[in-house]
N, C-alpha and C positions, 0 to 999 in steps of 0.2 A: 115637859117634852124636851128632850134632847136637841140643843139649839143643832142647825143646818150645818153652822160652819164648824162644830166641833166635831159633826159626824163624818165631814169632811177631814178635819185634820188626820182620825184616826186613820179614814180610810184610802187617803190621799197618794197611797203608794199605785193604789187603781185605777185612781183616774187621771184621765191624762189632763196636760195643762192648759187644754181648751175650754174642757168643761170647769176648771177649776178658774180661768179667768169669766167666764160664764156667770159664774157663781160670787164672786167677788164685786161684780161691775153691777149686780144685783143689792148687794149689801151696801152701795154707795162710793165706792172708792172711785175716784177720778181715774181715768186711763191712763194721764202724765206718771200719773204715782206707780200705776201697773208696770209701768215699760221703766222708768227708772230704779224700783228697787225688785222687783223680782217675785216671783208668786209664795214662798216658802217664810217670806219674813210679813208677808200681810194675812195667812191664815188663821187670825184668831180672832174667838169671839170678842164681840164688842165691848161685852161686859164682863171679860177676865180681867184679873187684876194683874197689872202691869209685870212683865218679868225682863230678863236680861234683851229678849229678842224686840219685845212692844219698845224698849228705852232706846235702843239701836236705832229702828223704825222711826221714832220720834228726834234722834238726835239727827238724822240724816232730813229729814224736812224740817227741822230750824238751820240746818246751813243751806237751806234751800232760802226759806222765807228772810234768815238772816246776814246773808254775805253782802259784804257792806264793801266798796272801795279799799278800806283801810285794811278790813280785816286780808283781803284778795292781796294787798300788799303784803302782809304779813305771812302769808303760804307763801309767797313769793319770795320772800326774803328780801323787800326791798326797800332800801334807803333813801328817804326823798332829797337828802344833800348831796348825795355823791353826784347826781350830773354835776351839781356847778361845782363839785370838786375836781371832777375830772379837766372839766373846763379850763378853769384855774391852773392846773397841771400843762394842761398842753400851751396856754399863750405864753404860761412861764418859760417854757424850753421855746416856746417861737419867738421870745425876746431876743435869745440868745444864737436864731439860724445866724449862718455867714449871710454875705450881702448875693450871693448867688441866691441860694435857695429863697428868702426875701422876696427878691425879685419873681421867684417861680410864682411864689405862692398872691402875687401882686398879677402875675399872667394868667393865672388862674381864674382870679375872680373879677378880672376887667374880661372875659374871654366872648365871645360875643357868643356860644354857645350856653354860659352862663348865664350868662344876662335874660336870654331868649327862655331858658326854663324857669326864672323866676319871674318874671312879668306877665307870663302866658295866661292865656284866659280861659284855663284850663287845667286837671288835674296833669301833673305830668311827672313824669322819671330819668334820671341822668346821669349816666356814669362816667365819670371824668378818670380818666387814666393821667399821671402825674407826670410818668417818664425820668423820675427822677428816682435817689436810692433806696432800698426797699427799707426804710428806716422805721421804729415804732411809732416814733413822733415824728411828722416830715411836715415839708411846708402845705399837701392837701390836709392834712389834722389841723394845721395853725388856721387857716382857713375856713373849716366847717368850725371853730372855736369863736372864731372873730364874726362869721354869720350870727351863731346863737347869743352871742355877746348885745350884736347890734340889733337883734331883734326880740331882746329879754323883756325891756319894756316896754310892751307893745301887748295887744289883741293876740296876736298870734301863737298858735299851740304850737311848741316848737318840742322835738325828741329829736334826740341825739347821742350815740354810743361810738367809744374809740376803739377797735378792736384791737391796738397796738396795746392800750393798757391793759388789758386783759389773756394776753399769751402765757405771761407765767404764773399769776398765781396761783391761789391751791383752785383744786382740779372744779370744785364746786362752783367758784368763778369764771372759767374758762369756758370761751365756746359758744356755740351760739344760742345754747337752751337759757344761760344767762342772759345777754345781750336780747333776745324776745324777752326775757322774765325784765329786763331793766326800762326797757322800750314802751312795756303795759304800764309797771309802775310809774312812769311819769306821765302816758298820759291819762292816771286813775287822781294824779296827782291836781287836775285841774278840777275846778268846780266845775262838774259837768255832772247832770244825774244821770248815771250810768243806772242802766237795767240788767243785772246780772246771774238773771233766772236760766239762762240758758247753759250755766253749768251746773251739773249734776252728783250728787253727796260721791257718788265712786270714781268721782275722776278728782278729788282731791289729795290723793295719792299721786296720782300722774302729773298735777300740777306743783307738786312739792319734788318731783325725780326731774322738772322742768321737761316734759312731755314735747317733743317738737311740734308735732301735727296739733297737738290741744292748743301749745300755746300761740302758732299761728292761727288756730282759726278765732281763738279769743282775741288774740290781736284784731282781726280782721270784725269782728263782731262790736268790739268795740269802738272800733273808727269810722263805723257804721252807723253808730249812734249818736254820732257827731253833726248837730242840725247845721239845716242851711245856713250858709251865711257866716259859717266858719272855715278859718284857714290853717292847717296843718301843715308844719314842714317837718321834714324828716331826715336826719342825715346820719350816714353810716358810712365811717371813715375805717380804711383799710381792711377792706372784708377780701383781699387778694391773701390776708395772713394764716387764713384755713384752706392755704390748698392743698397742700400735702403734710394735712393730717387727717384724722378717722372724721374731723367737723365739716367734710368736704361739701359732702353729701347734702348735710341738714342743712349747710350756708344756701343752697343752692334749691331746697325747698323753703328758705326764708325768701328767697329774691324770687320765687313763682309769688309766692303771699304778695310782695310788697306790686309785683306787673300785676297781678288781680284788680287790686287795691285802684290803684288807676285807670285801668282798661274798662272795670264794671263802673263806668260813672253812673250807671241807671241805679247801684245800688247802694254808693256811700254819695253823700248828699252835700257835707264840706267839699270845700277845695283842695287837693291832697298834693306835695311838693316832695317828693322820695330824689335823693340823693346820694349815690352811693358812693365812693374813691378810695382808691388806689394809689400809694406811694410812688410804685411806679406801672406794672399795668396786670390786667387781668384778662384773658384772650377767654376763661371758661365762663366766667358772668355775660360778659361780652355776645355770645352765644345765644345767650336765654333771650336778649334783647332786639330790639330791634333797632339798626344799625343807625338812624337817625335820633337812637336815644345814648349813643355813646360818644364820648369825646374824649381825644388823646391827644396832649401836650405836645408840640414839637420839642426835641431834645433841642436844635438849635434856636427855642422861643428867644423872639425881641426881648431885649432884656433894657432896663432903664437904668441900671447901674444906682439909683437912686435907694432902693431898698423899698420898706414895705411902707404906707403911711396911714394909718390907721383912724387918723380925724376926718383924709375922705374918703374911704370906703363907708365908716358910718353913714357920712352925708351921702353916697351914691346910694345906701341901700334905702333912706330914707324917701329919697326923692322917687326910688322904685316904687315903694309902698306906696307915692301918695296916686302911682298909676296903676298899681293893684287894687286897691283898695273898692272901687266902687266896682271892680267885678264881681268878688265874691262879696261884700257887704253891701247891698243895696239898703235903703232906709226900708222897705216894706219887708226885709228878710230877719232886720237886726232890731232896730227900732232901740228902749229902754231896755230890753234884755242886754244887746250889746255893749252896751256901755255901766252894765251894773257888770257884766264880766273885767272889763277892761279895768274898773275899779277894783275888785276881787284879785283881779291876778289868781295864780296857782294856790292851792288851800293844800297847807305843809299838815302833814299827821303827825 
Protein backbone atom coordinates (compact mmCIF):
# COMPACT_ATOMS: atom_id res chain seq x y z
CA UNK A 1 0.00 0.00 0.00
CA UNK A 2 1.04 3.39 -0.86
CA UNK A 3 2.61 4.89 2.40
CA UNK A 4 0.06 8.10 3.76
CA UNK A 5 2.82 10.44 3.58
CA UNK A 6 3.74 9.90 -0.10
CA UNK A 7 0.16 10.33 -1.17
CA UNK A 8 0.45 13.34 0.58
CA UNK A 9 3.55 14.61 -1.08
CA UNK A 10 1.96 14.12 -4.49
CA UNK A 11 -1.12 15.51 -3.59
CA UNK A 12 0.03 18.26 -1.34
CA UNK A 13 -0.75 21.19 -3.75
CA UNK A 14 -4.59 20.29 -2.37
CA UNK A 15 -4.36 20.28 0.80
CA UNK A 16 -4.18 22.90 2.82
CA UNK A 17 -1.48 23.25 5.53
CA UNK A 18 -3.61 22.31 8.39
CA UNK A 19 -4.39 19.12 7.30
CA UNK A 20 -0.99 18.60 6.29
CA UNK A 21 0.30 19.69 9.82
CA UNK A 22 -2.49 17.25 10.94
CA UNK A 23 -0.91 14.59 9.26
CA UNK A 24 2.62 15.05 10.24
CA UNK A 25 1.97 15.57 14.17
CA UNK A 26 0.48 11.99 13.56
CA UNK A 27 3.76 10.43 11.98
CA UNK A 28 5.72 11.78 15.13
CA UNK A 29 7.42 14.86 14.48
CA UNK A 30 7.69 17.29 17.52
CA UNK A 31 5.69 20.60 17.04
CA UNK A 32 9.16 22.80 17.86
CA UNK A 33 10.35 21.07 14.69
CA UNK A 34 6.91 21.92 12.88
CA UNK A 35 7.07 25.73 13.47
CA UNK A 36 10.88 25.88 13.00
CA UNK A 37 11.43 24.41 9.70
CA UNK A 38 8.38 24.56 7.88
CA UNK A 39 5.73 21.88 6.39
CA UNK A 40 7.44 21.22 2.60
CA UNK A 41 10.98 20.17 3.94
CA UNK A 42 9.33 17.50 6.64
CA UNK A 43 7.10 15.69 3.96
CA UNK A 44 8.68 12.61 3.41
CA UNK A 45 8.39 9.20 4.07
CA UNK A 46 10.11 7.81 6.79
CA UNK A 47 11.56 5.22 4.98
CA UNK A 48 12.95 7.21 1.66
CA UNK A 49 16.26 7.30 1.22
CA UNK A 50 17.86 10.36 2.12
CA UNK A 51 17.99 13.09 -0.71
CA UNK A 52 19.17 16.77 -0.93
CA UNK A 53 16.05 18.19 1.10
CA UNK A 54 16.10 15.06 4.22
CA UNK A 55 20.31 16.13 4.47
CA UNK A 56 19.14 20.02 4.65
CA UNK A 57 16.45 18.81 7.29
CA UNK A 58 19.04 16.96 9.12
CA UNK A 59 21.79 19.52 9.02
CA UNK A 60 19.48 22.24 10.31
CA UNK A 61 18.54 20.08 13.73
CA UNK A 62 22.35 19.44 14.39
CA UNK A 63 22.86 23.25 14.69
CA UNK A 64 20.06 22.86 16.68
CA UNK A 65 21.24 19.94 19.12
CA UNK A 66 24.83 21.21 18.38
CA UNK A 67 25.52 25.11 18.79
CA UNK A 68 28.07 25.10 21.30
CA UNK A 69 29.40 28.59 22.83
CA UNK A 70 32.39 28.58 20.80
CA UNK A 71 31.02 27.64 17.73
CA UNK A 72 28.03 30.86 18.49
CA UNK A 73 31.47 32.72 18.68
CA UNK A 74 32.53 31.69 15.55
CA UNK A 75 29.09 32.93 13.48
CA UNK A 76 29.77 35.88 15.35
CA UNK A 77 33.00 36.47 14.26
CA UNK A 78 34.36 36.87 17.58
CA UNK A 79 37.79 37.21 19.10
CA UNK A 80 38.20 36.36 22.66
CA UNK A 81 41.57 38.73 23.01
CA UNK A 82 40.47 41.69 21.55
CA UNK A 83 38.64 43.09 24.89
CA UNK A 84 41.81 43.08 26.77
CA UNK A 85 43.19 44.40 23.49
CA UNK A 86 41.22 47.17 23.34
CA UNK A 87 41.70 47.82 26.98
CA UNK A 88 45.26 47.91 26.62
CA UNK A 89 44.69 50.48 23.88
CA UNK A 90 42.67 52.90 25.86
CA UNK A 91 44.99 52.96 29.43
CA UNK A 92 47.81 53.48 26.86
CA UNK A 93 46.57 56.81 25.41
CA UNK A 94 45.05 57.53 29.18
CA UNK A 95 48.78 57.44 30.25
CA UNK A 96 49.36 60.16 28.12
CA UNK A 97 45.74 62.56 28.95
CA UNK A 98 47.08 66.16 30.02
CA UNK A 99 46.64 66.72 33.88
CA UNK A 100 43.23 68.40 33.02
CA UNK A 101 41.58 65.62 31.66
CA UNK A 102 43.32 63.21 34.40
CA UNK A 103 41.75 65.07 36.82
CA UNK A 104 38.19 64.66 34.86
CA UNK A 105 38.51 61.24 34.70
CA UNK A 106 39.69 61.09 38.76
CA UNK A 107 35.98 63.31 39.02
CA UNK A 108 34.32 60.78 37.49
CA UNK A 109 34.85 57.88 39.36
CA UNK A 110 35.27 59.36 42.98
CA UNK A 111 31.54 61.08 41.78
CA UNK A 112 29.16 60.08 44.56
CA UNK A 113 26.66 59.14 41.65
CA UNK A 114 29.25 56.62 40.75
CA UNK A 115 29.75 55.22 43.79
CA UNK A 116 25.97 54.91 44.55
CA UNK A 117 25.53 52.67 41.14
CA UNK A 118 28.07 50.35 42.08
CA UNK A 119 27.46 49.51 45.55
CA UNK A 120 23.59 49.43 45.14
CA UNK A 121 21.94 46.38 46.13
CA UNK A 122 20.42 46.11 43.23
CA UNK A 123 20.50 45.62 39.52
CA UNK A 124 21.13 49.14 38.18
CA UNK A 125 21.89 51.50 34.94
CA UNK A 126 23.93 54.96 34.58
CA UNK A 127 24.79 57.17 32.25
CA UNK A 128 27.49 59.54 33.11
CA UNK A 129 27.72 62.53 30.56
CA UNK A 130 31.55 63.53 30.67
CA UNK A 131 31.25 67.31 29.44
CA UNK A 132 34.34 67.23 28.23
CA UNK A 133 35.72 66.85 24.38
CA UNK A 134 33.98 64.70 22.08
CA UNK A 135 37.32 62.81 21.72
CA UNK A 136 37.46 58.81 20.61
CA UNK A 137 39.45 58.03 23.55
CA UNK A 138 38.64 60.71 26.51
CA UNK A 139 39.12 60.57 30.00
CA UNK A 140 35.24 58.48 30.42
CA UNK A 141 36.97 55.48 28.15
CA UNK A 142 40.29 55.63 30.53
CA UNK A 143 37.96 55.08 33.23
CA UNK A 144 35.43 52.40 32.15
CA UNK A 145 39.44 50.74 31.19
CA UNK A 146 40.71 51.22 34.80
CA UNK A 147 37.24 49.70 36.22
CA UNK A 148 37.69 46.50 34.06
CA UNK A 149 41.31 46.62 34.85
CA UNK A 150 40.61 46.54 38.60
CA UNK A 151 37.99 44.07 38.44
CA UNK A 152 39.81 41.38 35.99
CA UNK A 153 40.74 39.40 38.76
CA UNK A 154 37.99 38.89 40.48
CA UNK A 155 34.27 36.71 40.39
CA UNK A 156 32.84 39.20 38.53
CA UNK A 157 31.41 38.96 34.73
CA UNK A 158 32.63 42.02 33.56
CA UNK A 159 31.73 43.11 29.29
CA UNK A 160 32.85 45.99 27.98
CA UNK A 161 32.98 47.84 24.42
CA UNK A 162 34.63 51.27 23.28
CA UNK A 163 32.59 52.60 20.62
CA UNK A 164 35.44 55.34 19.82
CA UNK A 165 37.54 52.45 18.62
CA UNK A 166 35.29 51.25 16.26
CA UNK A 167 34.08 54.55 14.19
CA UNK A 168 36.34 53.83 11.33
CA UNK A 169 37.00 50.65 10.49
CA UNK A 170 35.82 48.51 7.68
CA UNK A 171 32.24 48.74 7.77
CA UNK A 172 31.81 44.93 9.19
CA UNK A 173 33.31 46.33 12.41
CA UNK A 174 31.32 49.34 12.78
CA UNK A 175 28.24 49.88 14.60
CA UNK A 176 26.29 48.63 16.89
CA UNK A 177 25.32 45.10 15.29
CA UNK A 178 29.24 44.58 16.10
CA UNK A 179 29.42 45.99 19.55
CA UNK A 180 26.14 43.39 20.57
CA UNK A 181 27.97 40.77 18.36
CA UNK A 182 31.36 41.65 20.78
CA UNK A 183 29.21 41.99 24.10
CA UNK A 184 27.72 38.04 23.48
CA UNK A 185 31.13 36.90 22.59
CA UNK A 186 32.62 37.82 25.98
CA UNK A 187 30.01 36.91 27.95
CA UNK A 188 29.92 33.12 26.01
CA UNK A 189 33.57 33.66 26.91
CA UNK A 190 32.82 32.66 30.66
CA UNK A 191 32.41 29.22 31.98
CA UNK A 192 28.93 29.37 32.15
CA UNK A 193 26.75 26.54 30.64
CA UNK A 194 24.81 28.39 28.50
CA UNK A 195 21.43 26.77 26.99
CA UNK A 196 21.39 27.83 23.47
CA UNK A 197 18.31 26.08 21.89
CA UNK A 198 16.36 28.90 21.70
CA UNK A 199 18.09 29.81 18.43
CA UNK A 200 16.77 28.49 15.33
CA UNK A 201 18.74 26.83 12.01
CA UNK A 202 17.07 30.00 9.81
CA UNK A 203 18.21 32.69 11.93
CA UNK A 204 21.67 31.85 11.37
CA UNK A 205 21.88 33.97 8.43
CA UNK A 206 20.67 36.81 10.46
CA UNK A 207 23.05 36.21 13.09
CA UNK A 208 26.20 36.33 10.67
CA UNK A 209 24.41 39.92 8.87
CA UNK A 210 24.61 40.76 13.02
CA UNK A 211 20.71 41.00 13.00
CA UNK A 212 19.95 43.89 15.64
CA UNK A 213 16.60 42.70 17.13
CA UNK A 214 18.18 38.83 17.23
CA UNK A 215 21.02 39.77 18.55
CA UNK A 216 19.51 41.93 21.36
CA UNK A 217 17.28 39.49 22.31
CA UNK A 218 20.09 36.73 22.48
CA UNK A 219 21.81 39.20 24.40
CA UNK A 220 19.03 39.45 26.74
CA UNK A 221 18.43 35.56 26.85
CA UNK A 222 21.62 34.99 27.71
CA UNK A 223 22.19 37.16 30.69
CA UNK A 224 19.15 35.45 31.69
CA UNK A 225 20.79 32.39 32.17
CA UNK A 226 22.95 33.86 34.47
CA UNK A 227 22.23 32.09 38.16
CA UNK A 228 21.86 33.67 41.18
CA UNK A 229 24.51 34.73 42.94
CA UNK A 230 26.27 36.25 40.03
CA UNK A 231 27.46 39.79 39.17
CA UNK A 232 27.57 41.20 35.83
CA UNK A 233 29.02 44.58 34.96
CA UNK A 234 28.57 46.13 31.84
CA UNK A 235 30.14 49.09 30.33
CA UNK A 236 29.62 50.98 27.11
CA UNK A 237 31.79 53.77 26.57
CA UNK A 238 30.86 56.55 23.97
CA UNK A 239 27.61 55.40 22.49
CA UNK A 240 26.87 59.44 21.95
CA UNK A 241 29.33 58.47 18.65
CA UNK A 242 26.21 57.11 16.52
CA UNK A 243 24.14 59.94 16.67
CA UNK A 244 24.28 61.23 13.38
CA UNK A 245 24.68 58.41 11.64
CA UNK A 246 22.18 55.48 9.97
CA UNK A 247 23.37 53.40 13.73
CA UNK A 248 21.26 55.99 15.45
CA UNK A 249 18.39 54.17 15.59
CA UNK A 250 19.74 50.52 16.46
CA UNK A 251 22.06 52.26 19.41
CA UNK A 252 18.84 53.29 20.75
CA UNK A 253 17.09 49.81 20.57
CA UNK A 254 20.33 48.40 22.14
CA UNK A 255 19.78 50.89 25.27
CA UNK A 256 15.78 49.57 25.52
CA UNK A 257 17.68 45.94 25.69
CA UNK A 258 20.13 46.99 28.20
CA UNK A 259 16.74 49.30 30.62
CA UNK A 260 14.83 45.85 30.13
CA UNK A 261 17.66 43.96 31.41
CA UNK A 262 17.49 45.85 34.70
CA UNK A 263 13.99 46.92 35.16
CA UNK A 264 12.72 42.98 34.72
CA UNK A 265 14.58 41.92 37.80
CA UNK A 266 11.78 39.12 38.13
CA UNK A 267 13.46 37.78 35.03
CA UNK A 268 17.25 37.83 35.02
CA UNK A 269 18.34 36.32 38.34
CA UNK A 270 22.38 37.79 38.59
CA UNK A 271 23.02 41.11 39.61
CA UNK A 272 23.31 43.20 36.53
CA UNK A 273 25.57 46.86 36.51
CA UNK A 274 24.92 48.66 32.89
CA UNK A 275 26.97 51.60 32.47
CA UNK A 276 26.95 53.72 29.67
CA UNK A 277 29.22 57.24 28.72
CA UNK A 278 29.65 59.90 26.95
CA UNK A 279 32.77 62.08 26.09
CA UNK A 280 30.99 64.79 26.56
CA UNK A 281 27.08 64.34 26.48
CA UNK A 282 24.08 62.67 25.05
CA UNK A 283 20.52 64.56 25.59
CA UNK A 284 18.91 61.46 23.09
CA UNK A 285 19.89 58.44 25.47
CA UNK A 286 19.32 60.59 28.23
CA UNK A 287 15.60 60.47 27.20
CA UNK A 288 15.05 56.65 27.18
CA UNK A 289 16.16 56.90 30.90
CA UNK A 290 14.97 57.85 33.76
CA UNK A 291 16.32 61.06 35.02
CA UNK A 292 17.74 59.55 38.35
CA UNK A 293 19.59 57.12 36.20
CA UNK A 294 21.76 59.92 34.54
CA UNK A 295 24.69 61.90 35.53
CA UNK A 296 26.46 64.81 33.98
CA UNK A 297 29.85 66.20 35.01
CA UNK A 298 30.07 69.89 35.76
CA UNK A 299 32.35 71.61 33.22
CA UNK A 300 33.59 73.70 36.14
CA UNK A 301 34.19 70.02 38.23
CA UNK A 302 36.54 70.39 41.56
CA UNK A 303 39.72 69.60 40.09
CA UNK A 304 42.75 68.26 42.33
CA UNK A 305 45.28 69.38 40.04
CA UNK A 306 47.10 66.14 41.26
CA UNK A 307 46.22 64.09 38.25
CA UNK A 308 44.88 60.52 38.09
CA UNK A 309 46.34 57.90 40.83
CA UNK A 310 45.59 54.57 39.83
CA UNK A 311 46.98 52.47 43.15
CA UNK A 312 43.80 54.12 44.88
CA UNK A 313 41.22 53.66 42.88
CA UNK A 314 42.14 49.95 42.71
CA UNK A 315 42.04 49.97 46.58
CA UNK A 316 38.56 52.04 46.50
CA UNK A 317 37.05 49.58 44.05
CA UNK A 318 38.34 46.79 46.27
CA UNK A 319 37.04 47.99 49.53
CA UNK A 320 33.49 48.52 47.43
CA UNK A 321 33.48 44.79 46.51
CA UNK A 322 34.16 43.68 50.03
CA UNK A 323 30.46 45.88 50.62
CA UNK A 324 28.93 44.32 47.48
CA UNK A 325 29.79 41.25 47.77
CA UNK A 326 27.53 39.57 50.45
CA UNK A 327 24.50 41.04 48.57
CA UNK A 328 24.52 39.32 45.45
CA UNK A 329 26.76 36.23 46.80
CA UNK A 330 25.31 34.92 49.86
CA UNK A 331 27.11 31.46 50.95
CA UNK A 332 23.46 29.50 50.24
CA UNK A 333 23.38 31.06 46.48
CA UNK A 334 27.18 30.51 45.64
CA UNK A 335 28.59 27.90 47.99
CA UNK A 336 31.66 25.32 46.01
CA UNK A 337 30.24 26.31 42.69
CA UNK A 338 31.34 29.92 43.31
CA UNK A 339 34.58 29.52 44.11
CA UNK A 340 35.40 26.73 41.41
CA UNK A 341 34.38 29.74 39.09
CA UNK A 342 36.50 32.21 40.61
CA UNK A 343 39.32 29.57 40.12
CA UNK A 344 38.23 28.96 36.34
CA UNK A 345 38.10 32.59 35.49
CA UNK A 346 37.00 33.19 31.71
CA UNK A 347 37.59 29.79 29.44
CA UNK A 348 39.52 31.41 26.18
CA UNK A 349 38.50 29.17 22.71
Amino acid sequence: MTDLYTQRIDKRGKDTDENMKMIIQRRGFPPLTLDRLGFEELMVPKNTVANSNTKRIEGSMDFIKSLKPQELCKILDHSPSLAQKDIDQIQAEGYTFSLMEQDRTQALIQSYEFREWFISPRSELLLINASGESNFVSAASYACALLATSLAHTEILTLSFYCGLYVHPPEKETGVGPMLAKLIGQLLNYNVDFDLAFLVPGQKADLQALDIDLLCDTLKRLIRQIPRGHLIICTIDGVSFYKTSYHWQEMLVAVDTLVELVEEETETEAMIKILLLCPDSSINVARRLDPAQVFTLEEDFVRTYQGFNGDAYESEISDQLLQLKPVYATESDVGDGWQAQEQRGPQVW
